[in-house]
DRENSEDO-573744 format. One record per residue: x, y, z of N, C-alpha, C in turn; residue in three letters. Coordinates in steps of 0.05 Angstrom, whole numbers, plus 5000, padded with zeros to 4 digits. Last residue first. Layout:
BEGIN
XYZXYZXYZALA ...
***
This chain:
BEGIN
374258983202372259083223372359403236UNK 377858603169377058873164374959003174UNK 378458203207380758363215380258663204UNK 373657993202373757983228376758243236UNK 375157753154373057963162372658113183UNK 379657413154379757693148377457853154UNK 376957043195379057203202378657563185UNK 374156823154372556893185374357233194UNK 377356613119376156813113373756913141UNK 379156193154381956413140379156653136UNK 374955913159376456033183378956153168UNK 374255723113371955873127372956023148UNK 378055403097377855603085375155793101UNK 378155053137380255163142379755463133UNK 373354813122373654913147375155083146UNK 375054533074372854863063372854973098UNK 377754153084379654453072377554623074UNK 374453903109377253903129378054133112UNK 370753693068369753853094372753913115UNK 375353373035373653693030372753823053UNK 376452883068378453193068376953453049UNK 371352703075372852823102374953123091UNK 370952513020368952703032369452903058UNK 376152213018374752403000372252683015UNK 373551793059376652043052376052263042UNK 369951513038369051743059371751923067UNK 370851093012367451213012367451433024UNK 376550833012374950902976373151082986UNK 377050953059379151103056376751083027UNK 373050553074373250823088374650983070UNK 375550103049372450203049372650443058UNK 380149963079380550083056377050223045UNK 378049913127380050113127378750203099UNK 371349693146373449643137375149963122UNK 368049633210368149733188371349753168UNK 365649383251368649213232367849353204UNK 363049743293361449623262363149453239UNK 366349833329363549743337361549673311UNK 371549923310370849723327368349533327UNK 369450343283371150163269370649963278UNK 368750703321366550643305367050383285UNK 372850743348370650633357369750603343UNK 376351003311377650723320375450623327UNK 373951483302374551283289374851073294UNK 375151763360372451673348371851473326UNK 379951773362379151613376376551553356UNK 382951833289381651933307380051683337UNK 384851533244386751753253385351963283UNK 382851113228384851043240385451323264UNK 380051273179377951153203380951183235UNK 382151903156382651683149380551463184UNK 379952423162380952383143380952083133UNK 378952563215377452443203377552353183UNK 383352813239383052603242380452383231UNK 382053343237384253233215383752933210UNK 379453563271378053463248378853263231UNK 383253703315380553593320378553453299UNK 387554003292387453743310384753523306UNK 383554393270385554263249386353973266UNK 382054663323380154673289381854373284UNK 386954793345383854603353382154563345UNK 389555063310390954813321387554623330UNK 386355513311386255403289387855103292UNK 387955683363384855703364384955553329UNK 393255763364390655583377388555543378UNK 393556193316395155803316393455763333UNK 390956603340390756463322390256183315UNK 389556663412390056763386390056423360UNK 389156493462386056533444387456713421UNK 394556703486392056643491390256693474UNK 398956863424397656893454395956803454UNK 401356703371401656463392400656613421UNK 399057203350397956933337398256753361UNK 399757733394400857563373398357253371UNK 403257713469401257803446401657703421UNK 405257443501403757593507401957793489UNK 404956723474406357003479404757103491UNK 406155923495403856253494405856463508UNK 411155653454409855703491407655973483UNK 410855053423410955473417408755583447UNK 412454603438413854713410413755133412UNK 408654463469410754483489413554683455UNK 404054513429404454663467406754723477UNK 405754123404405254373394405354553420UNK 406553623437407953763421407454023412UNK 399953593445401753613465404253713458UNK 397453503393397653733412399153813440UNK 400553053374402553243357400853413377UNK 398652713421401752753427401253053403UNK 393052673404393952843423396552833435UNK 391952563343392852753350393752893384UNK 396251963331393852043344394652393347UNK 396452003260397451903288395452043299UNK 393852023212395251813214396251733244UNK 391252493215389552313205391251943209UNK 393852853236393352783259391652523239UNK 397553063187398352823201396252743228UNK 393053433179393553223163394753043171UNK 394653753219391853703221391553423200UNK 399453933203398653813239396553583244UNK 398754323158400154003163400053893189UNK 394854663185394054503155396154203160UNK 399054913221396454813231395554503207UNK 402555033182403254923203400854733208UNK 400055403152400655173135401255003160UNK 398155743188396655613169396855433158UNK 402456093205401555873218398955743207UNK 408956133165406356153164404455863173UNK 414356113172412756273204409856253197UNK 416155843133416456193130414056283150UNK 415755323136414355443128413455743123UNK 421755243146420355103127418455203113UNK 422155533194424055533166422655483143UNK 418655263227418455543222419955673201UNK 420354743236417654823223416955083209UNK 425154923259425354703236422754793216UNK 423055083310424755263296424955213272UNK 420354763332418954783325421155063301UNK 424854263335422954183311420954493307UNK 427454443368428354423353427254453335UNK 423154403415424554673397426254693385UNK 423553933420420654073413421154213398UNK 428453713443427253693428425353823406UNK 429253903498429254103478427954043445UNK 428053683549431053563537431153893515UNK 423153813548424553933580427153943568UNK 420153523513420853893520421654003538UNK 420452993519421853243496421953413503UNK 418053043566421152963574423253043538UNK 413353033544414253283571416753193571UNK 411352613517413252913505414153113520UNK 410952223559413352293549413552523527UNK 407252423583409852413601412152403585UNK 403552313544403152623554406552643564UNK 403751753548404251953514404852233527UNK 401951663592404451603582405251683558UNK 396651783599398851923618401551843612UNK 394051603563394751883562396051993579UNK 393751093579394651233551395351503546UNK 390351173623393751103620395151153602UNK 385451243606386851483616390051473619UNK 385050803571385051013548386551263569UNK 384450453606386750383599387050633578UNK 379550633636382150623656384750623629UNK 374650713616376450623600377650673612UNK 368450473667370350663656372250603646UNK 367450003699366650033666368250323654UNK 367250303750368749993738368649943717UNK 363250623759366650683756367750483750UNK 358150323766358750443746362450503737UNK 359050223821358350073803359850093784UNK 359650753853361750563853361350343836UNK 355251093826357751013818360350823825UNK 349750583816351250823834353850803817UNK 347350173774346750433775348750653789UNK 349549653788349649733762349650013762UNK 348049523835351249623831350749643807UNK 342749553846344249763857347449793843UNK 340949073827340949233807342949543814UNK 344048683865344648743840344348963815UNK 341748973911344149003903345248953880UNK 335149293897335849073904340149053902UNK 333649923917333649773903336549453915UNK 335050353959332750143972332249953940UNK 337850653939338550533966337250433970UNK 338751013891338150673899337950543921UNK 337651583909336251473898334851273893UNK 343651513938340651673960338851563934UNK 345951483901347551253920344651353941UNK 345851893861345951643856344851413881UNK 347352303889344952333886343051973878UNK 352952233904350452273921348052213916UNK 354952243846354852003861353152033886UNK 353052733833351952533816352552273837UNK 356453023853353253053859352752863854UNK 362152853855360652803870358552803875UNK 360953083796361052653798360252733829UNK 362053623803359753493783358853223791UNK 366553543825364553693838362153633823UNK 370253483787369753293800367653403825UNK 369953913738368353653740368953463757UNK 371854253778368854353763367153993760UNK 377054143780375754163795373054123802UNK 378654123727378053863732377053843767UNK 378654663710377054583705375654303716UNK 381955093768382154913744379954653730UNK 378755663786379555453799379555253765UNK 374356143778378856113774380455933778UNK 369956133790371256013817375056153804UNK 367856233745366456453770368156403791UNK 369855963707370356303707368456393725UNK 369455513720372255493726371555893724UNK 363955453725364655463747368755613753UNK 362555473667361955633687362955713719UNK 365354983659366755333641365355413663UNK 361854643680364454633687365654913678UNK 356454513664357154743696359754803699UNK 356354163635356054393609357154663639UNK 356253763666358653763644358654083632UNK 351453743692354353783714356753803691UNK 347353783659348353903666350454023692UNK 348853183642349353363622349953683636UNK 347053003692348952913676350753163674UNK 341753233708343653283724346353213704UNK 338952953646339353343657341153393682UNK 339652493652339852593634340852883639UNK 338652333709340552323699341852423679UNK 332352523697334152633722337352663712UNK 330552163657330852363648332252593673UNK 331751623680332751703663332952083657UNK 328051693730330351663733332251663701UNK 322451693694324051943719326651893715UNK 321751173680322751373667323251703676UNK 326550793719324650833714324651123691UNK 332150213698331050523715328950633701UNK 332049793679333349783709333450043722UNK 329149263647330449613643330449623671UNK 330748753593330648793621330349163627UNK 327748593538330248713548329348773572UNK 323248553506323348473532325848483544UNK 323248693451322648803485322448773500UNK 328748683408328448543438326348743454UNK 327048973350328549033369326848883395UNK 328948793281327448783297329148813331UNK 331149413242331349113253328849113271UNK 328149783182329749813208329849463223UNK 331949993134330049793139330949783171UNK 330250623099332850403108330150293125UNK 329550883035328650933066331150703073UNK 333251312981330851063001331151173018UNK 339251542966336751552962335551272972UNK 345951912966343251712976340951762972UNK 346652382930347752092923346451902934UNK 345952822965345352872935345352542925UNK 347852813014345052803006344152832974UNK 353152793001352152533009349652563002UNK 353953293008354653202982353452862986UNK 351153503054350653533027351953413010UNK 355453143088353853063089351553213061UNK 360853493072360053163063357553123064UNK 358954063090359753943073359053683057UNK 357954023156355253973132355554013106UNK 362853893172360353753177358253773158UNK 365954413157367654143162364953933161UNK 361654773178362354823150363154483142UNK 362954753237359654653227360654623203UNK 368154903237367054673250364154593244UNK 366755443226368855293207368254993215UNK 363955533260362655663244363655393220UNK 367255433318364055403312363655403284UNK 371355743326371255613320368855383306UNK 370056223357371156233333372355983319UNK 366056173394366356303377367756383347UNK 369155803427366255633416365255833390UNK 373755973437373455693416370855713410UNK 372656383481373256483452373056153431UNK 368656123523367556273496368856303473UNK 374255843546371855693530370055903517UNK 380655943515378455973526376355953520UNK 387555663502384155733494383055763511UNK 391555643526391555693497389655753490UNK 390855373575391255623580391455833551UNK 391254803591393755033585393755223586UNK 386254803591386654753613389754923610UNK 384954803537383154963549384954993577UNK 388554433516388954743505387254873523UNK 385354013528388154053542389354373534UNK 380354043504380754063536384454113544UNK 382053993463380954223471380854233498UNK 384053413459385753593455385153833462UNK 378553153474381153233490383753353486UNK 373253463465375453403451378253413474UNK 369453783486368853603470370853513449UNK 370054243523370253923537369353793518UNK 370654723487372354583511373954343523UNK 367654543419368154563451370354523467UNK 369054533367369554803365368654753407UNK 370953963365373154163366372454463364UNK 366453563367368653613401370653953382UNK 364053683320362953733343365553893363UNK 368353433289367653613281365953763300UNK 367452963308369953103317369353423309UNK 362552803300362752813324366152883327UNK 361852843238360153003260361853073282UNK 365252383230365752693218365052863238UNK 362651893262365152023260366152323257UNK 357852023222358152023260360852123263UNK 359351763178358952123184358652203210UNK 360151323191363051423184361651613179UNK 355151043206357151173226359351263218UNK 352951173149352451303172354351273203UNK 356150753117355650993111355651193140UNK 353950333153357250383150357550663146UNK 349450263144349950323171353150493168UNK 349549973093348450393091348750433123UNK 352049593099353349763079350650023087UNK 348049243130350249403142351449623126UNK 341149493140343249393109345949483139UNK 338949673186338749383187341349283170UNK 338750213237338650113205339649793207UNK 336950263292335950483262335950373233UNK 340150063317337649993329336450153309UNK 345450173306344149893300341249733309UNK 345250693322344350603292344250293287UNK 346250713364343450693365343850623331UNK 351550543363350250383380347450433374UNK 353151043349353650823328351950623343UNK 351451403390350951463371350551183344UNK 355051183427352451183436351051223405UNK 360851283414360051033423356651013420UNK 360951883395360751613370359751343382UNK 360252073446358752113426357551903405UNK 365651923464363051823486360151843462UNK 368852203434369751863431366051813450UNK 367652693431367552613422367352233402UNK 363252983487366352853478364652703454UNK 358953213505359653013520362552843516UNK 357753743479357353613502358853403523UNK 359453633429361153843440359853863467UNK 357553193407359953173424360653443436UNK 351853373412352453153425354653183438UNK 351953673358352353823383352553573412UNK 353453233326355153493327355053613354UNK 349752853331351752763329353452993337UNK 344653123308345253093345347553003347UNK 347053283250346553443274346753353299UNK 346252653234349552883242348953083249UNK 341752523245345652363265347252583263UNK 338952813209338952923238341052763260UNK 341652683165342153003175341453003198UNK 340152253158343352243153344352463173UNK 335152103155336052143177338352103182UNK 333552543111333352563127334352483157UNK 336352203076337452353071336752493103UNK 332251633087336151673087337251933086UNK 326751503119328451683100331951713109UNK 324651473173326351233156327651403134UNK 324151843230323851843199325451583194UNK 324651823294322851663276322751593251UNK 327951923354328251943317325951693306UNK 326951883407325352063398325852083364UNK 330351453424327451363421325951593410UNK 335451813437335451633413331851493405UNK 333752143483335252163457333451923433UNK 333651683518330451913514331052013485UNK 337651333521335251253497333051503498UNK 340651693552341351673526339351623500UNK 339751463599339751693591338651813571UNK 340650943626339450973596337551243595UNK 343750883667341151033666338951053647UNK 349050913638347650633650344650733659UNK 349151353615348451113598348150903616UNK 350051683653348551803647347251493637UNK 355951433684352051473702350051473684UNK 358951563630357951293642355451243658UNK 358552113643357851993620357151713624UNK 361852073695358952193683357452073663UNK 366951893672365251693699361551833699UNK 368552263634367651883631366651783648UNK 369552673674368052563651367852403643UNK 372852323716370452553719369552493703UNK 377952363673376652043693374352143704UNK 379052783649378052613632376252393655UNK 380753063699378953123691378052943671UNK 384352753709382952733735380052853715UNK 389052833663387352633673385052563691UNK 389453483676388053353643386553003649UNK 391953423715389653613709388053483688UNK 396553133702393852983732391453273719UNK 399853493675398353163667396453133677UNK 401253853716399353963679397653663678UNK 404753583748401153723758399853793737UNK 408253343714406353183725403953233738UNK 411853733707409253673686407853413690UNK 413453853766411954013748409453903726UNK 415653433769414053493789411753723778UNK 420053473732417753223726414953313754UNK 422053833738419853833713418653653713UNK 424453903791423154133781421254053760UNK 426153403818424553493830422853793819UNK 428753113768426353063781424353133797UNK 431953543732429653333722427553183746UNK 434453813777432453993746430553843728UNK 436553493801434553613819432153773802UNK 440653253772437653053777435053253790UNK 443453723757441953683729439853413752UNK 445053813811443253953795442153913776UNK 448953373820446053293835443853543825UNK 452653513784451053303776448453303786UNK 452354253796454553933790451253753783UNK 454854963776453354713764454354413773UNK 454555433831456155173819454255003813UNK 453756013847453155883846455055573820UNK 456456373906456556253880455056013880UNK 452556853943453956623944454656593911UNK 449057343952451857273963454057063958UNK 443457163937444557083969446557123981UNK 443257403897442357593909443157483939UNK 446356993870447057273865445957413888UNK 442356623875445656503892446756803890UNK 437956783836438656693871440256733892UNK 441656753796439457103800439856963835UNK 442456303782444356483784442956713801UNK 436556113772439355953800441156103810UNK 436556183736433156383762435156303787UNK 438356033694438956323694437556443728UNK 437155513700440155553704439955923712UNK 431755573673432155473700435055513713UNK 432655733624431255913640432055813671UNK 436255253614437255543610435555783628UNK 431854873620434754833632435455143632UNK 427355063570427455063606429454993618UNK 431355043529431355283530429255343565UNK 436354633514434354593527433554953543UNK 440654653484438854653473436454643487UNK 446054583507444454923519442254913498UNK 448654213515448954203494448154593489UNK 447754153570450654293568450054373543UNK 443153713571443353883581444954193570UNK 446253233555444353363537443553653548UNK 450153113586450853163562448553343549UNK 447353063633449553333632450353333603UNK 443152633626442752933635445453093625UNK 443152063607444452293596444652583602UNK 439251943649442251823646444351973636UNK 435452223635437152213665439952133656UNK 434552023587434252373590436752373617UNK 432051513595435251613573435951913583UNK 428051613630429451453632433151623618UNK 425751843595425551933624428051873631UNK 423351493554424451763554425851883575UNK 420551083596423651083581425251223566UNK 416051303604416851253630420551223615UNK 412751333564413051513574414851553603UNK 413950853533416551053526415651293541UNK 410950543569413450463566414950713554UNK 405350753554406750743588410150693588UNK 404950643508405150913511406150933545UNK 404650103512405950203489406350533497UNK 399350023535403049963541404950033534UNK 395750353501396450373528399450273545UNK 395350003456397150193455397750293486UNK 396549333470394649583479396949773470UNK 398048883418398249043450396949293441UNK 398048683371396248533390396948703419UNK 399948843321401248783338399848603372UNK 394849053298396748813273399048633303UNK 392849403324391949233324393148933317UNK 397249843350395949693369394449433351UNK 400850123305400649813298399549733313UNK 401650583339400650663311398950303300UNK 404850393375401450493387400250493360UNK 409350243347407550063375404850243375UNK 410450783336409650603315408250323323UNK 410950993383409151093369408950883342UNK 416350743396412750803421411350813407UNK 418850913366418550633363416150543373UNK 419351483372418851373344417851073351UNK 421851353422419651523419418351473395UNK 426651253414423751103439421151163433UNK 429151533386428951223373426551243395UNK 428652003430427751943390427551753377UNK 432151843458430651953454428051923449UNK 437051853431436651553441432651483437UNK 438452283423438152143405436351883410UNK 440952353472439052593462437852433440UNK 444651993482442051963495439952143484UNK 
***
């Protein structure tokens, strides 16, 4: 069954890897082996268990003995212990980590959502004027950058690529420009908190904190971004033709009401670090205290608009358009590496890693960050978490090294290839931008801005160490 595993898991993942060629939601695909890991694990409990590879079984066996020791009593391993160690200790367990990470993504997306049905967004986007290419290569990928480390990185690219079809007309130079969106906007989410859900889940674990990322991550994360884009600005040249744009499009909030939404939005997202370090209370607290304003404020604003336009605007509207099937996705990829790292899995591989690469977490990170261009990266960050638990001091403590370079390298890697990042996949989506096109026009460009990061943050370091 230890084995069994591993086939489910591999197969999950080549199902999610093939969502398009295959025609299912990766979402199913990730509900099934996060629920059938689970599954084999039980069945197999005492074998896999006994094996003593499972280094939470062992901690957990050891807190049993200390117990039954101090009660007087013996204590005895039987069956109903290995179900009570899988169901009522870890799955109860890494089921409150999960719901943190989820409750908080479903908050954020439901914000973000208020903001753009509000047409928030166009105060943004109606203020770019230049036609120039080089020019307005630099200012997408600037607002592009700090955007996501606002608002996420998948929420970024959606709005972002969407205005460029209100910017450029040639598709081949649109293409260009949302595959630096892309760059930007991971390159954004990973030196923030909340602009990357892998940063959020390191934020919420407890691996990062939100000043120390934005500090030491920032620098190498801009480097990653305005790389390509100089090398781009040397190679494009003109203006771009812009389309003709519908005015008579219908608009369904006034211009108050945009710019409200805009600034309550944004700032119920940017209130959340603030709140989690004045309250100590877990982040997805922060942002569901954010949505209730917003839904108040929402639901007292329209109350006297007509009901159709009303359900577009409030949140009960709005929450219906939220990606439900991207939060499922993540509750079944999440569930099931929790059932690697309860079995032991993890630490097999991370002991494996550590051979390999003589403990050096650079190369680790460097190869993490390169496969995240092929899979999604938030199982290999979920793996990594559960692979090297935070020390009390050292590279693997809080806001040390590996994490703080894991969320560099996670976060960017994935730009490598269109596939290897949410953001990618959207932009892919929303312009049928083509694989192999990507991989000839903008690989290349991704993985330079992905090594001179790395190399900006090795030499951050030493300076920082000869202080």
């Amino acid at each position: 069954m230890f084995i069994l595993m591993v086939v489910i898991f591999v197969l999950g993942y080549l199902a999610i890897a093939l969502e398009h060629p295959l025609k299912i939601d990766k979402a199913a695909s990730a509900l099934l082996i996060g629920s059938l890991t689970w599954v084999a694990f039980i069945i197999g409990a005492e074998d896999i268990l006994l094996s003593g590879v499972s280094a939470t079984w062992n901690a957990f066996l050891h807190e049993q003995q200390i117990l039954a020791a101090a009660a007087g009593t013996a204590f005895e391993v039987t069956h109903e212990t290995y179900l009570d160690f899988i169901v009522h200790n870890q799955i109860i367990e890494h089921l409150g980590d999960i719901s943190e990470i989820l409750f908080f993504l479903l908050g954020a997306m439901t914000i973000v959502e208020i903001i753009d049905h509000h047409q928030g967004f166009k105060l943004v986007t109606d203020s770019i004027k230049t036609t120039n290419k080089v020019k307005l290569l630099w200012v997408v990928s600037i607002l592009t950058f700090f955007m996501s480390a606002t608002l996420d990185n998948l929420t970024t690219t959606i709005v972002m690529v969407t205005l460029l079809k209100k910017l450029i007309n040639d598709k081949q130079t649109r293409w260009f420009f949302a595959s630096m969106v892309v760059l930007a906007a991971n390159a954004g989410g990973a030196w923030s908190p909340i602009g990357d859900v892998t940063t959020i889940m390191l934020w919420i674990g407890g691996q990062i904190s939100a000043l120390n990322i934005i500090l030491m991550v920032f620098i190498p994360s801009l480097i990653t971004m305005v790389i390509p884009v100089t090398i781009l600005s040397f190679t494009m040249k003109g203006d771009v033709t812009r389309p003709k744009l519908n005015t008579k499009e219908k608009e369904y909030t006034t211009l108050f009401e945009r710019k409200l939404m805009l600034f309550v939005g944004v700032g119920a997202l940017l209130f959340v670090p603030v709140f989690k370090t004045i309250t100590h209370l877990p982040p997805y607290m922060g942002m569901l205290l954010g949505l209730g304003v917003l839904w108040v404020l929402t639901d007292v604003m329209h109350r006297k608009k007509p009901y159709e336009d009303k359900g577009k605007l409030t949140v009960s509207g709005v929450i219906k358009k939220v990606d439900i099937p991207t939060v499922l996705f993540f509750l079944g990829i999440l569930s099931a590496v929790a059932s690697l790292q309860t079995a032991g899995h993890l630490g097999l591989v991370s002991v494996w890693l550590d051979k390999v690469t003589n403990n050096n977490i650079y190369i680790i990170n460097t190869a993490i960050g390169l496969l995240s261009s092929i899979v999604d990266n938030v199982p290999l960050v979920a793996g990594a978490m559960g692979m090297y638990p935070i020390a009390d001091m050292g590279h693997f403590a809080s806001d040390g090294i590996f994490w703080e370079l894991l969320a560099f390298t996670a976060g960017t890697g994935g730009s490598i290839l269109i596939i290897g990042s949410a953001a990618g996949v959207a932009a892919m989506a929303l312009e049928k931008i083509d694989f192999i096109w990507y991989m000839k026009k903008i690989s290349l460009l991704a993985m330079i801005g992905y090594f001179a990061g790395i190399a900006a943050y090795y030499a951050q370091e030493l300076i920082i160490g000869n202080l």
